[in-house]
LUMDRENVEX-130132 format. One line per 10 residues: for each residue x, y, z of C-alpha. Coordinates in steps of 0.5 Angstrom, whole numbers, padded with zeros to 4 digits, always signed. Layout:
BEGIN
X,Y,Z | ...;
***
This chain:
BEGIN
-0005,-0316,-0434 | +0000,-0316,-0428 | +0003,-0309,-0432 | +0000,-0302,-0427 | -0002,-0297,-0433 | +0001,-0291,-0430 | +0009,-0292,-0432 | +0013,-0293,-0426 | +0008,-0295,-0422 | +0009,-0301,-0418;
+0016,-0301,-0420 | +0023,-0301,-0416 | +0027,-0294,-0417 | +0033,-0295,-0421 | +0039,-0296,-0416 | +0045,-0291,-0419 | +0051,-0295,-0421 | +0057,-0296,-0417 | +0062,-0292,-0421 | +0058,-0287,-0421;
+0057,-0286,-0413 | +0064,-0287,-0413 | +0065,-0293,-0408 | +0068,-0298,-0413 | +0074,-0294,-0415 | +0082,-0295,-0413 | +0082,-0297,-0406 | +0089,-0294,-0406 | +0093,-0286,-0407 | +0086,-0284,-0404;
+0088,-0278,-0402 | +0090,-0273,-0407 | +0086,-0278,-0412 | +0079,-0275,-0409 | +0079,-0269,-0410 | +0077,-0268,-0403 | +0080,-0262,-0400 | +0082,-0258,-0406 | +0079,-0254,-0411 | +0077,-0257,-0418;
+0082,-0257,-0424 | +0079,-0253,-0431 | +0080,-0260,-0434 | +0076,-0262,-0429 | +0071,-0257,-0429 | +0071,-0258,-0436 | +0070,-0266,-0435 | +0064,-0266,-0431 | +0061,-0261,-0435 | +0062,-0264,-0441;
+0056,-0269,-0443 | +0058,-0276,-0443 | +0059,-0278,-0449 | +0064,-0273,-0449 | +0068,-0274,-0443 | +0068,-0281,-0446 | +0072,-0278,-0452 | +0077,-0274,-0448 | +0079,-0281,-0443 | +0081,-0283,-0450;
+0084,-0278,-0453 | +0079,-0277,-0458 | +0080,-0269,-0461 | +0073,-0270,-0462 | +0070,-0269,-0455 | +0066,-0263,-0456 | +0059,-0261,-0452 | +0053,-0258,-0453 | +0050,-0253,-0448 | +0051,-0247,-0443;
+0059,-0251,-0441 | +0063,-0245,-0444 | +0059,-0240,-0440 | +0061,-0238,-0433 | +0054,-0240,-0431 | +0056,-0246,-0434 | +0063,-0247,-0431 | +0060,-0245,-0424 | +0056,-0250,-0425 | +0060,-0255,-0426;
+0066,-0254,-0421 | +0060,-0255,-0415 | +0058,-0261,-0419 | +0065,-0263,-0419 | +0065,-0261,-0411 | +0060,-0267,-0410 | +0063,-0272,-0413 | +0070,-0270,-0409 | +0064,-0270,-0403 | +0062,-0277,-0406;
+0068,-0280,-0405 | +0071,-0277,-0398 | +0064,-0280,-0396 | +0066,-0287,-0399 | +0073,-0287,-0395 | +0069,-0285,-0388 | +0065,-0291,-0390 | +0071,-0296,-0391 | +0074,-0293,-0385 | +0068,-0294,-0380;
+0067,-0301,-0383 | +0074,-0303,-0381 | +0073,-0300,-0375 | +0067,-0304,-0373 | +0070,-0309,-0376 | +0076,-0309,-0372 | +0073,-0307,-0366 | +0068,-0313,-0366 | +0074,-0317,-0366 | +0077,-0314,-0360;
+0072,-0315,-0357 | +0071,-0321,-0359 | +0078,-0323,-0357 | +0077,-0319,-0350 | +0071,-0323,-0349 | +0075,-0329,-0349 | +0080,-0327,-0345 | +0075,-0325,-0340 | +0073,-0332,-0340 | +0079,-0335,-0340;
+0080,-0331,-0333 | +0074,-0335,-0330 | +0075,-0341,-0325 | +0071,-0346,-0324 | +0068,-0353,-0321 | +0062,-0357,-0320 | +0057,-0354,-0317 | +0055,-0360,-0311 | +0060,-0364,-0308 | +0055,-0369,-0306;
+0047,-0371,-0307 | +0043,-0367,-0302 | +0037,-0369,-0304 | +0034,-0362,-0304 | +0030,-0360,-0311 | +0029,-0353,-0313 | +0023,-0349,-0310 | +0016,-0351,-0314 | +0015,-0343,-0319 | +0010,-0338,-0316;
+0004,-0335,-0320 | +0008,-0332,-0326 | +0013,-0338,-0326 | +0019,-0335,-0323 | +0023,-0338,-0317 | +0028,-0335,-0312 | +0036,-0335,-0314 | +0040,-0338,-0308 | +0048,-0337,-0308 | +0053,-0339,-0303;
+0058,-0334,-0302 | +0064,-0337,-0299 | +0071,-0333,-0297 | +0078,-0338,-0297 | +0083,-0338,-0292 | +0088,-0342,-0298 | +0094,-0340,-0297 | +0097,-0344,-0303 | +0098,-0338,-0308 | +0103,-0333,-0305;
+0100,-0328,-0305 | +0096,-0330,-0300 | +0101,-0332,-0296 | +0104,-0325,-0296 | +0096,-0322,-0294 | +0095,-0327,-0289 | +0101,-0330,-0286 | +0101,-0336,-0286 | +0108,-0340,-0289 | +0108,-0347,-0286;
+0100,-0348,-0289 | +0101,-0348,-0295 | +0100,-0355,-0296 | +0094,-0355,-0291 | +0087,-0356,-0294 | +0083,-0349,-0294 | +0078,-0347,-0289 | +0071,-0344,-0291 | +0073,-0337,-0287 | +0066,-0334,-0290;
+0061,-0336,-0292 | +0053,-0333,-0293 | +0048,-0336,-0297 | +0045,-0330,-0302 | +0037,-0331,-0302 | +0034,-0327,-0308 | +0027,-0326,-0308 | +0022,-0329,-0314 | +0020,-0323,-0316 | +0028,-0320,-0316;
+0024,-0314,-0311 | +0028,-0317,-0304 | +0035,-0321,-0302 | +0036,-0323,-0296 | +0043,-0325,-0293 | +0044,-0331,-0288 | +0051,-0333,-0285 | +0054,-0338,-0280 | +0059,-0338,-0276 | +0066,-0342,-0278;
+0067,-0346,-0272 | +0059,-0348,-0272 | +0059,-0355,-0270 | +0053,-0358,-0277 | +0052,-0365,-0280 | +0056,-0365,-0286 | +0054,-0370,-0291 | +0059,-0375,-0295 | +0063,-0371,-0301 | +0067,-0373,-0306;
+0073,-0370,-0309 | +0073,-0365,-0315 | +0076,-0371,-0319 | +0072,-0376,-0316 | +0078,-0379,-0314 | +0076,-0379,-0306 | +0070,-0379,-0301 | +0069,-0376,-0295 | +0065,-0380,-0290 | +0059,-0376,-0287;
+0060,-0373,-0280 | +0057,-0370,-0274 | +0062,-0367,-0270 | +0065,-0363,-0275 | +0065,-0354,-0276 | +0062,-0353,-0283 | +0069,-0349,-0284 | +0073,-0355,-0286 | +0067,-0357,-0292 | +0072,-0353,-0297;
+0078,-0359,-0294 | +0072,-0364,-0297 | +0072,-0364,-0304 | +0072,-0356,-0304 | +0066,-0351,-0304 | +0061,-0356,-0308 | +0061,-0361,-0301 | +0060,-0353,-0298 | +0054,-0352,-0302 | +0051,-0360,-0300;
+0052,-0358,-0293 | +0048,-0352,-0293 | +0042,-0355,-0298 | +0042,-0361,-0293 | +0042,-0356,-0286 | +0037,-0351,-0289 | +0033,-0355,-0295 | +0034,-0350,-0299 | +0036,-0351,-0306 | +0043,-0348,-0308;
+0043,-0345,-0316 | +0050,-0343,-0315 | +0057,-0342,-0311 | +0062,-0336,-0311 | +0069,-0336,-0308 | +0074,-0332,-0306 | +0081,-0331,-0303 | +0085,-0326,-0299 | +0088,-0323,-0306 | +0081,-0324,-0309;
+0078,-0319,-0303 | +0083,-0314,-0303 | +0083,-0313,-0311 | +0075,-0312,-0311 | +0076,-0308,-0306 | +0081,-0304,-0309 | +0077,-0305,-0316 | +0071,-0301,-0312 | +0075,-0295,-0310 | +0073,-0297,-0303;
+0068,-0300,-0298 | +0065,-0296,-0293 | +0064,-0298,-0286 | +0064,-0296,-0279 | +0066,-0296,-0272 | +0064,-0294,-0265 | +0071,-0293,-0263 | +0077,-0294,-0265 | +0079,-0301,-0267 | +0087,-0304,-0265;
+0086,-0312,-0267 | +0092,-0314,-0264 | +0096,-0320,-0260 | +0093,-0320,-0253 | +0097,-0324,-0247 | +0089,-0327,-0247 | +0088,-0327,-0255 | +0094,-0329,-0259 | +0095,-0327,-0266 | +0090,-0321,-0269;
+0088,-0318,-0276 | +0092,-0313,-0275 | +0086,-0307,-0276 | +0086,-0300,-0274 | +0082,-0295,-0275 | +0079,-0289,-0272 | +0072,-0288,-0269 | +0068,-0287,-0274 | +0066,-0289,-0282 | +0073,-0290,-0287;
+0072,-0293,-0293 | +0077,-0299,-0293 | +0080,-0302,-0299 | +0087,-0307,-0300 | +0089,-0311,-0295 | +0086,-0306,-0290 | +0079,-0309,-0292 | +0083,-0316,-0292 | +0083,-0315,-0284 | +0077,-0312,-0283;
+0073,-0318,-0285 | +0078,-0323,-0282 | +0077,-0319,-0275 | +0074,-0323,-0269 | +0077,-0321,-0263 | +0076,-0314,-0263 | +0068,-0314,-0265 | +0068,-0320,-0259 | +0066,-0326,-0262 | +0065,-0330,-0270;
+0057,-0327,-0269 | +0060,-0320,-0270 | +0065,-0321,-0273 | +0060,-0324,-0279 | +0055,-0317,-0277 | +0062,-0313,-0280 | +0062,-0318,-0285 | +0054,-0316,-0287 | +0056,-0309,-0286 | +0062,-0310,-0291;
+0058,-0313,-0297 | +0052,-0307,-0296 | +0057,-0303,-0297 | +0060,-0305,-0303 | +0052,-0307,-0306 | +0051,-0299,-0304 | +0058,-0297,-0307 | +0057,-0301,-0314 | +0049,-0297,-0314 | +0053,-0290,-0313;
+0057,-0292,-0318 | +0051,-0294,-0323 | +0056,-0300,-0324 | +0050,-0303,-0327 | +0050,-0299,-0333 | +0056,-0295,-0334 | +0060,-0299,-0339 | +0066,-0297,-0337 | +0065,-0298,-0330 | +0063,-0306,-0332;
+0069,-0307,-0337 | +0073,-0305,-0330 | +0069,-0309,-0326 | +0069,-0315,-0330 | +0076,-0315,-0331 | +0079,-0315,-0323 | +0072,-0320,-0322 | +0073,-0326,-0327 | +0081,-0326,-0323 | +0079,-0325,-0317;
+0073,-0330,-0317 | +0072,-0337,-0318 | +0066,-0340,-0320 | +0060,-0347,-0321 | +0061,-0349,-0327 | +0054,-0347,-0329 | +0056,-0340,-0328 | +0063,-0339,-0332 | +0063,-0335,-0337 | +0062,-0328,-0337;
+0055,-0328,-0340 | +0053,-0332,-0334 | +0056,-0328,-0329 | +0053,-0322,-0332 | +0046,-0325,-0332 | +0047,-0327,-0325 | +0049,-0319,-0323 | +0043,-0316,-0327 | +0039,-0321,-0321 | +0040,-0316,-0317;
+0040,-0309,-0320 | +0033,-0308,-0318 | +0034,-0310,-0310 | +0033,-0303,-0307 | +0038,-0302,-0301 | +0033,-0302,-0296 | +0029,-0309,-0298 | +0037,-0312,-0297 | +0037,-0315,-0290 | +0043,-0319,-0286;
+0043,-0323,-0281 | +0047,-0329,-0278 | +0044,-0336,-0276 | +0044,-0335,-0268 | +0048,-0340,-0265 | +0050,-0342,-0258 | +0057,-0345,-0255 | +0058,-0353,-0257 | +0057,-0357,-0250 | +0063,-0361,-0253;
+0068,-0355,-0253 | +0067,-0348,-0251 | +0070,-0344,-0258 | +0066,-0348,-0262 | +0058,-0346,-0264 | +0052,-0350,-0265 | +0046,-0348,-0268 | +0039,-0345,-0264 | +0035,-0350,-0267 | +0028,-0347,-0266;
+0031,-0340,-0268 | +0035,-0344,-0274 | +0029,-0348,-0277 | +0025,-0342,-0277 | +0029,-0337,-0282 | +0031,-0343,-0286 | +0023,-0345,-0287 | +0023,-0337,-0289 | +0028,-0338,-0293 | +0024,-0345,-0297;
+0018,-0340,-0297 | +0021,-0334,-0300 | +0019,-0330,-0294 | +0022,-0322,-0294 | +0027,-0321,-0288 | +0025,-0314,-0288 | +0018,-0312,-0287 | +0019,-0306,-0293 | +0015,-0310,-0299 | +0009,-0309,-0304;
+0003,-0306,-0299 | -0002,-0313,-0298 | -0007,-0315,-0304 | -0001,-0312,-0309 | +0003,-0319,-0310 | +0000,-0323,-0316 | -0005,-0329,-0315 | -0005,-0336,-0316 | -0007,-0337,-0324 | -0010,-0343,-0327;
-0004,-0345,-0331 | -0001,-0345,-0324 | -0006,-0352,-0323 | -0005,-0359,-0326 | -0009,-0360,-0331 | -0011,-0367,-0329 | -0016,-0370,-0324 | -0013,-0373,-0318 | -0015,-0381,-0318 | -0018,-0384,-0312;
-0014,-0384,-0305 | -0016,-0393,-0305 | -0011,-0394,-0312 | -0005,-0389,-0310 | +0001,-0392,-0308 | +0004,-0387,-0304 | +0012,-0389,-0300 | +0013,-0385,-0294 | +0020,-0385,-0292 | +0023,-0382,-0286;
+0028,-0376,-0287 | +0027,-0373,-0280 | +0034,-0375,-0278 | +0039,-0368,-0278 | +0041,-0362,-0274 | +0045,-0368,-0270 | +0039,-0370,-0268 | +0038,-0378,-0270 | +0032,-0380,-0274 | +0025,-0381,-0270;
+0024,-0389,-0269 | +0019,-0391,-0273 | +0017,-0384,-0276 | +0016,-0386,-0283 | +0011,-0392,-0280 | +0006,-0387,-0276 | +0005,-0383,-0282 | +0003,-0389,-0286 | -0002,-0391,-0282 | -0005,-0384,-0282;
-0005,-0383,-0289 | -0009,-0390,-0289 | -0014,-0388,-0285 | -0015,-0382,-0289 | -0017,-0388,-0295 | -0010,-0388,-0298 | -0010,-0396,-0296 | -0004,-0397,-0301 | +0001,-0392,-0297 | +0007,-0396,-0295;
+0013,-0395,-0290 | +0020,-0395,-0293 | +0026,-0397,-0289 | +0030,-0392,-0293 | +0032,-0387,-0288 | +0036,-0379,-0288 | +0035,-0372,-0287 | +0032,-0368,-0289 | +0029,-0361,-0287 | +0023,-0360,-0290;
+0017,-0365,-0291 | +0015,-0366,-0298 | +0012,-0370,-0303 | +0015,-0372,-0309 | +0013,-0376,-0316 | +0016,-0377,-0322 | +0016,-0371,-0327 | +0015,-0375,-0333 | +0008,-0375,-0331 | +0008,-0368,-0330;
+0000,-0367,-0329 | -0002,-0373,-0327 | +0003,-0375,-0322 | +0003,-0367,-0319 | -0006,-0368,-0319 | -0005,-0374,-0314 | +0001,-0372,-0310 | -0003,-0365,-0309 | -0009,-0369,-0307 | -0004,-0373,-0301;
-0001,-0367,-0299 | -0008,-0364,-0298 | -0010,-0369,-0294 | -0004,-0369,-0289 | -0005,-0361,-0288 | +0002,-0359,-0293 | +0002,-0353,-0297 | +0003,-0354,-0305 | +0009,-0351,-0304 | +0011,-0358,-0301;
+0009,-0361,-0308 | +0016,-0363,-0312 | +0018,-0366,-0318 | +0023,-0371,-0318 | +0026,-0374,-0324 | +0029,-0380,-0321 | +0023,-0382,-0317 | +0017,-0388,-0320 | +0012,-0386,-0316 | +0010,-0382,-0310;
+0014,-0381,-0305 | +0012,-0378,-0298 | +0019,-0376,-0295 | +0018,-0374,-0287 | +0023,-0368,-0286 | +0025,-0366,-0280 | +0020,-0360,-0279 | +0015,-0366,-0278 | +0018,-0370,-0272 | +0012,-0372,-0268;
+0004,-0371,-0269 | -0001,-0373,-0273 | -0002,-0365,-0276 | +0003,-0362,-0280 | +0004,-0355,-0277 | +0007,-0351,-0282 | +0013,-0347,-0279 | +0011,-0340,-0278 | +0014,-0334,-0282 | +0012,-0327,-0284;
+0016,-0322,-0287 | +0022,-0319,-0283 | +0019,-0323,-0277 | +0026,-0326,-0275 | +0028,-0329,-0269 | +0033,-0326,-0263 | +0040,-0327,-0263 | +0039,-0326,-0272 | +0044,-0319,-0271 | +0040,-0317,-0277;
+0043,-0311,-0282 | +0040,-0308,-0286 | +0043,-0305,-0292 | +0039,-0297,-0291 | +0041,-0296,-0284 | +0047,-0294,-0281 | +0051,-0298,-0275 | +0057,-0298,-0272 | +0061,-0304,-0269 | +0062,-0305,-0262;
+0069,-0306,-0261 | +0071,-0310,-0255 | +0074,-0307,-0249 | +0082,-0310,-0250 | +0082,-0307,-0257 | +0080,-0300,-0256 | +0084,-0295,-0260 | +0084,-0287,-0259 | +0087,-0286,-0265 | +0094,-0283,-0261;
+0099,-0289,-0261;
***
């Protein structure tokens, strides 16, 4: 029983001995030892001709190894001399073998070792400097959620090298500036991105920040430019700025200085951009100081410090709004450069990159590795130039000091609302009926309980945009809560900011708590999307933001794609514009 009855069968073929392949004989004297590259002796001809138990006999010694068969005529020596060729073959292939397994072996420790290299290059920091309150969006249909990144560039000159590029001795001990800063939206579905920036000298709410210690805290204020957030804690409290202005969650914060911008630049082989005349960014008798920027009409790729200066100037392109546009204009360059140059998928380009980015970036500590870095590109491989938008938040002169901005609220809270619902900036999208549906799995499982038995807080958030709270927001919201038979709903005198309204409940009762939020947020007229998860919250919390300021219907702030406000100096990254220089900086390529 067990046994097949026809032999071999079922069985496992013989495995040829070790020896007998060649792979365990003396690792040294290998080359001549082989019998690689040269012709068999006649005593090995006549070894290998010999039957085992006569080559057995001549290793000994033994007078007595004598053979039988066809081994002394020339067929038989013929034959023997190209089975002493495999053998030599045999062993020439052993040696290929030992010399590609150290190989690999070494190469995976190189590799390793330059993976650990490349993360020791890496800085990084705390992803939030403070506590915005905004959660990440809820998923869509497939369970996927935006990606948000907050570019920033530094004016720091506390390295030298930045000095030497920026000028600037006597600021070496000053905090840094948030020179640049855009916050990179990148769609759910991976297919758009938009890119939205504000201008330096924009007057924001800045909320209470702590120092990257811990050590010190910086109280909130109202009357402060949103550059001097990285002096408060450092481009976490800038990335707690823009979560709280916007009410977009913010997954991550890149930064760079001036050394930095010139070593990516120069990385890429050069950063396309254009101008519509000559450009002198030079001292005026009006103006003092300047980028130094020259350039003849028409498009040039820049790279090292000149790139430096293209993105610091301001004077010539008129004011920081434009300046910001040949920002946009110079990061769609370089996203166009890297696809040109298959940055994605050529290895060694990557290996290039990889090194002069890991120096040249610092990074919240989420994202500090190499692998995270990596992941956080391969993001945006499948955004197509022509669904990569720029736009600045349109801003107006302060009341307070001409040469400092505030936002244009209206404008402002449309494209931060576009940005909450994941809209396209550009109009370019999948044809309509294409996007996916809502699923069932999308739906909580459970049913909500009655309005009567939910205890619902409502806080008021409608405070922010430098605007104070509305009086008694929270108490009105209540009452119409109530009269829609949410008896149990109560004001709090907990006050804040924030942009959008949402409801929250506790995420440990993921879908209980989700069913009765959504049933408060659809007797108030909220969409879905306005429903959050909250792991600090005990209950269901109604927070009024200040997209809901006054009414009794909530009106849902509208967005459709590529329908962006006046005054937005949209970009897009498959057309081909120029920048307007202002008169006084006028060059005609002569002096």
């Amino acid at each position: 029983m067990g046994q097949n009855s026809v032999r071999g069968e079922g069985t496992r073929k013989r495995v040829p001995r070790a020896r007998e392949l060649g792979w365990d004989d003396d690792l040294y004297g290998a080359g001549e030892a082989t019998g690689a590259g040269r012709e068999p002796s006649d005593e090995e001809v006549a070894d290998a001709d010999a039957p085992a138990s006569g080559r057995a006999a001549r290793r000994r010694g033994d007078g007595a190894a004598g053979g039988t068969g066809g081994g002394k005529g020339a067929g038989g020596r013929a034959a023997a001399r190209r089975r002493a060729k495999k053998t030599g073959k045999r062993k020439v292939l052993r040696w290929t073998a030992i010399t590609l397994s150290l190989l690999i072996l070494g190469t995976a420790g190189a590799g390793y070792l330059y993976y650990e290299h490349l993360n020791g290059n890496i800085r990084g920091g705390a992803r939030a400097g403070g506590d915005s309150g905004v959660k990440k969006a809820a998923p869509n249909a497939l369970g996927d959620t935006p990606l948000n990144i907050l570019l920033i560039g530094s004016d720091s000159r506390a390295d030298a090298k930045n000095v030497a590029l920026g000028g600037g001795k006597n600021l070496r001990e000053n905090k840094p500036l948030a020179d640049v800063q855009m916050l990179l939206h990148v769609s759910a579905d991976r297919k758009n991105a938009s890119v939205v920036s504000i201008p330096r000298d924009t007057i924001v709410p800045i909320p209470e920040c702590r120092s990257a210690d811990g050590k010190e805290t910086f109280r909130a204020t109202t009357d402060q430019p949103i550059n001097e957030t990285l002096g408060r804690g450092g481009p976490g409290c800038t990335l707690t700025t823009w979560e709280s202005l916007t009410g977009v969650y913010v997954d991550h914060w890149i930064m760079v200085d001036f050394a930095g911008v010139v070593a990516m630049a120069d990385e890429v082989g050069g950063v396309p951009v254009c101008v519509k005349s000559g450009v002198s960014d030079h001292p005026t008798k009006a103006q003092p100081g300047g980028s130094g920027l020259k350039l003849p009409e028409g498009t040039h790729e820049v790279k090292g410090k000149q790139a430096l200066q293209w993105l610091r100037t301001r004077h010539a392109f008129g004011s920081d709004q434009m300046r910001a546009k040949a920002q946009h204009m110079y990061m769609n360059g370089m996203v166009e450069k890297l696809q040109k140059q298959n940055a994605w998928t050529d290895t060694g380009r990557l290996m290039g990159l990889a090194e002069t980015a890991t120096q040249a970036l610092q990074v919240s500590d989420e994202i500090k590795s190499v692998s995270g870095l990596f992941d956080l590109s391969m993001q945006l491989k499948n955004v197509k130039l022509d669904r990569l938008t720029t736009a600045n938040i349109p801003t107006t002169e302060w009341s307070q000091d001409k040469n400092k901005n505030v936002l244009v609220k209206k404008s402002a809270d449309k494209m931060f609302a576009m940005l909450r619902d994941d809209v396209a900036f550009d109009k370019n999208g999948d044809p309509a009926g294409t996007k996916p549906k809502p699923t069932a799995s999308a739906k909580p499982k459970a049913t909500a309980e009655s309005p009567g038995t939910l205890g619902v807080t409502v806080v008021n958030g409608t405070g922010g945009d430098a605007e104070p709270a509305v009086e008694g927001r929270a108490r009105t919201v209540a009452e119409l809560l109530q009269g829609k038979g949410f008896t149990r709903a109560e004001s709090s005198n907990e006050g804040g900011s924030r942009a959008d309204t949402v409801v929250t409940y506790p995420k440990a009762d993921a879908d209980q708590g989700k069913a009765n939020a959504l049933s408060v947020a659809k007797a108030l007229g909220l969409p879905d999307s306005a429903v959050r998860a909250d792991a600090k919250a005990e209950g269901i919390t109604l927070i009024v933001g200040s997209d809901w300021r006054e009414g009794t219907v909530y009106k849902k702030p509208a967005g459709e794609a590529g329908d962006i406000p006046d005054g937005a100096e949209v970009l897009r990254a498959d057309t081909k514009d120029c920048m307007y220089i202002f008169d006084p900086y006028k060059w005609d390529g002569k002096s």
